[in-house]
N, C-alpha and C positions, 0 to 999 in steps of 0.2 A: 504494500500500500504506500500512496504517494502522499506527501502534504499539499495542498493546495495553497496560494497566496494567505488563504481564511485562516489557515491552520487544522481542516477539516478533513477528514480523511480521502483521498478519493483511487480510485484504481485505476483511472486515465490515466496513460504513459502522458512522461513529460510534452512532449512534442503532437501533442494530438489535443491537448488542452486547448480549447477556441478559443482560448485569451493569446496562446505561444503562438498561434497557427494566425492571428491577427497580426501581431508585431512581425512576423517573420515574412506575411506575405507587405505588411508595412515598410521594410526595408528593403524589401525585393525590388531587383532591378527593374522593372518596366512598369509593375504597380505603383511604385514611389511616385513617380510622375503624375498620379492624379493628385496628389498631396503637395504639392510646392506650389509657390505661388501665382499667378496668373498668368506675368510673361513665361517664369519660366516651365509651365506646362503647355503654353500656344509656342514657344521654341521646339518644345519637344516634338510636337506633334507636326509643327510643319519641319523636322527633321524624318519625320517619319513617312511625310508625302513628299518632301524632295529622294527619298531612296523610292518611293510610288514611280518619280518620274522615269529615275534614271533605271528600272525597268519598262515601263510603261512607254518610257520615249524614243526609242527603239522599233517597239513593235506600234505604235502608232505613226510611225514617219514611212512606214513600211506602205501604212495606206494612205497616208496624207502627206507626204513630202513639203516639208519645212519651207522648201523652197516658193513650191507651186502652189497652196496650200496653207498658208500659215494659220489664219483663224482657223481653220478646220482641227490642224493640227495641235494648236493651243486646245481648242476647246475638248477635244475628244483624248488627247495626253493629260488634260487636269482633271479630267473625270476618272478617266481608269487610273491613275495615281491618287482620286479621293477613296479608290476600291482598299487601297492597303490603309488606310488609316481609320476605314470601316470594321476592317475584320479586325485590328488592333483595338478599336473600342469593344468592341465585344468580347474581345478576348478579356478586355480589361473587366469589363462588365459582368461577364461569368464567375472570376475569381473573385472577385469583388463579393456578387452575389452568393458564390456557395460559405464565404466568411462570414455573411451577416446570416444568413440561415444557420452557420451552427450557434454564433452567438446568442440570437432570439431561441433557439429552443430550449425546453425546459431536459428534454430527453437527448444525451448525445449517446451516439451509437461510438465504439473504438474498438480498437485488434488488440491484444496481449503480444503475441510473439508472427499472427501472422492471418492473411486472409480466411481463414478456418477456423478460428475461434473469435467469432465478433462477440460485443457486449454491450450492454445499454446501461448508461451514469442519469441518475437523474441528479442534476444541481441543485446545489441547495438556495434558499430561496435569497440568499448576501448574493449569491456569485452570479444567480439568473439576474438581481436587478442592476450589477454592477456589466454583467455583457450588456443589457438591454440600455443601458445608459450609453455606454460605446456607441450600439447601433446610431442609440437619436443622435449624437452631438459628436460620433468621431466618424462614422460610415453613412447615413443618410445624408450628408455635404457633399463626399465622394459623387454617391447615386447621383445628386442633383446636377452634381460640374459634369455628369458623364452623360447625361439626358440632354443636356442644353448642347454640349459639345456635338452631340447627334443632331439635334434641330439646328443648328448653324450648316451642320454639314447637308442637313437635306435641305434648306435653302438657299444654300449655294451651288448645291445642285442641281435646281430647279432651275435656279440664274443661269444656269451653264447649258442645261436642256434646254432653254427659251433663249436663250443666243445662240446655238445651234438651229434651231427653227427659223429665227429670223437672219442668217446669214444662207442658210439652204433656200 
């Protein structure tokens, strides 16, 4: 048996504890990025649609040559480069997501030594309100800069689809 932060007993391996599994995906490389501050999370992310282009820029010069073509070119290489920093949100989004679901539950499921012997912890009722405080005021900020980050991108998408219409 483990001690928990409470001093309470608990059988959760250290590292499976959804307070550890917070901080660790907190300091994780590409998740930290929703947490820094404004420029420097729109740096990161248009770092993330500049490596968009220089795939994307390639195989769209293939059908719109830069040359003969440029608005076409621009517009259809800044869409399929807004593709890579889609599926990054979502990546972010997911992780994000399956951390605040173990937080909020009252019932965590864990492994002892290995996929074949799972178990179920229920929290005790300090450590549910102390994850559920996380969620409001340290993970529901996240969700919100990740959802807005998504409606920016699908408005300028749109932007980008309706100058494509009106240059075709």
């Amino acid at each position: 048996m483990r001690d928990s932060p409470l001093s309470q007993p608990c059988p959760v391996p250290i590292e499976q504890l959804p307070i550890n599994e917070y901080e660790k995906l907190k300091a994780s490389w590409p998740f930290r990025w929703v947490t820094l501050t404004g420029g420097g999370y729109v740096r990161k992310l248009l770092w993330v649609w500049i490596w968009g282009w220089i795939i994307a820029g390639p195989i769209t010069a293939a059908s719109f040559p830069p040359s003969g073509t440029p608005i076409q070119f621009f517009l259809c290489g800044s869409l399929a480069a807004s593709l890579l920093v889609v599926f990054f949100l979502v990546r972010l989004y997911l992780g994000w997501s399956y951390i605040r679901t173990r937080l909020e539950k009252a019932l965590i499921p864990y492994e002892e030594s290995g996929w074949y012997d799972g178990q179920t912890w229920e929290k005790p009722e300090q450590v549910l309100s102390r994850d559920r405080l996380i969620v409001s005021y340290q993970i529901q900020p996240i969700f919100q800069r990740l959802r807005m980050t998504g409606l920016v991108l699908l408005i300028l998408s749109a932007i980008d689809s309706l100058a494509w219409l009106l240059v075709n």
